[in-house]
N, C-alpha and C positions, 0 to 999 in steps of 0.2 A: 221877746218883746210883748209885752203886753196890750192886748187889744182896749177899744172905746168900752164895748162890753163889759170886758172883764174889769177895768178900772171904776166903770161905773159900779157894778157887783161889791165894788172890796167898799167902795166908799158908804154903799146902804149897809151893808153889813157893819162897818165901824160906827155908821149912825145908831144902829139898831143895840151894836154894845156897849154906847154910851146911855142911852137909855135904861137899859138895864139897870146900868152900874156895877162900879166892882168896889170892894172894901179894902182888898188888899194888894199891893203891886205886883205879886205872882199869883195873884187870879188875872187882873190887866195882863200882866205879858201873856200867859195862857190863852187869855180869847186872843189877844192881839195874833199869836203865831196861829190860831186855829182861822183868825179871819183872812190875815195876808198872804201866809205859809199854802194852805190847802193842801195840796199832793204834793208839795214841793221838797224834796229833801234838801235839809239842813243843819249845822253840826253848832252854830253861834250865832248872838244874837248880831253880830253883823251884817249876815245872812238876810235877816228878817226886815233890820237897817236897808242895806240893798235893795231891795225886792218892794218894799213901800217906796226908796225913793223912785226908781220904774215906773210907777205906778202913778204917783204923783207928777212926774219929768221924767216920762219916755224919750229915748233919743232918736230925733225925727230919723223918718226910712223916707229915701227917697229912692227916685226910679230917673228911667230915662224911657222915652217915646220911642222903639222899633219899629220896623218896618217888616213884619214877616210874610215871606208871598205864602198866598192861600192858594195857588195851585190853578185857579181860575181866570180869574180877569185880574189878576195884578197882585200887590201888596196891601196888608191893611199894619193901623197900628197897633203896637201892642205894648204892654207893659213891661220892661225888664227884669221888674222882684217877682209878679205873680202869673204873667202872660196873656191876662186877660185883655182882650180886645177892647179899644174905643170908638166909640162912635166917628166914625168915617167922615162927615163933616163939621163937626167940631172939637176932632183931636184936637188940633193947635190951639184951641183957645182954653183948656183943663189945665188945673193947675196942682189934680189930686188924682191919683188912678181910682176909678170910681168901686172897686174892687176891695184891695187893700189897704187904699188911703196912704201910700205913698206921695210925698210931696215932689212931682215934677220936675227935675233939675235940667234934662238936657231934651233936646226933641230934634 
């Protein structure tokens, strides 16, 4: 799944290859796998299809609000996808893990 970063990344980067310009459509697909693709291996231009629609329409990650005892004075909550803790008095009211930006579905 691709990150807010990373998404933002690919889209300056295709801005910046439009700028350029290309003359021919296998220079375009060229930068196009060299802006989307990066480290990614891949055998077809479906592949490259894929990996831009991602990028464009990530499929929302959602979480659920736990309760993990910290061993002290009780439980705090936590995130289910990344386990990062939330703010003690206004868990309940988040409706994004402050973290990894999962969108809240159960608490």
């Amino acid at each position: 799944m691709p990150t807010n970063d990373e998404r933002r990344e690919v889209a300056e980067n295709l801005r910046n290859m439009c700028i350029c310009g290309c003359r021919y459509k296998e220079e375009f697909y060229d930068l196009l796998v060299e802006t989307v693709m990066r480290a990614w291996d891949f055998h077809e231009f479906s592949d490259v299809a894929d990996r831009l629609a991602d990028l464009i329409e990530p499929e929302e990650r959602t979480c659920r609000v736990i309760m993990k005892w910290d061993g002290l004075d009780g439980r705090d909550p936590v995130c289910s996808e990344c386990g990062t803790y939330f703010d003690d008095k206004k868990w309940h009211e988040q409706k994004f893990c402050p973290n990894c930006g999962a969108r809240v579905v159960q608490r």
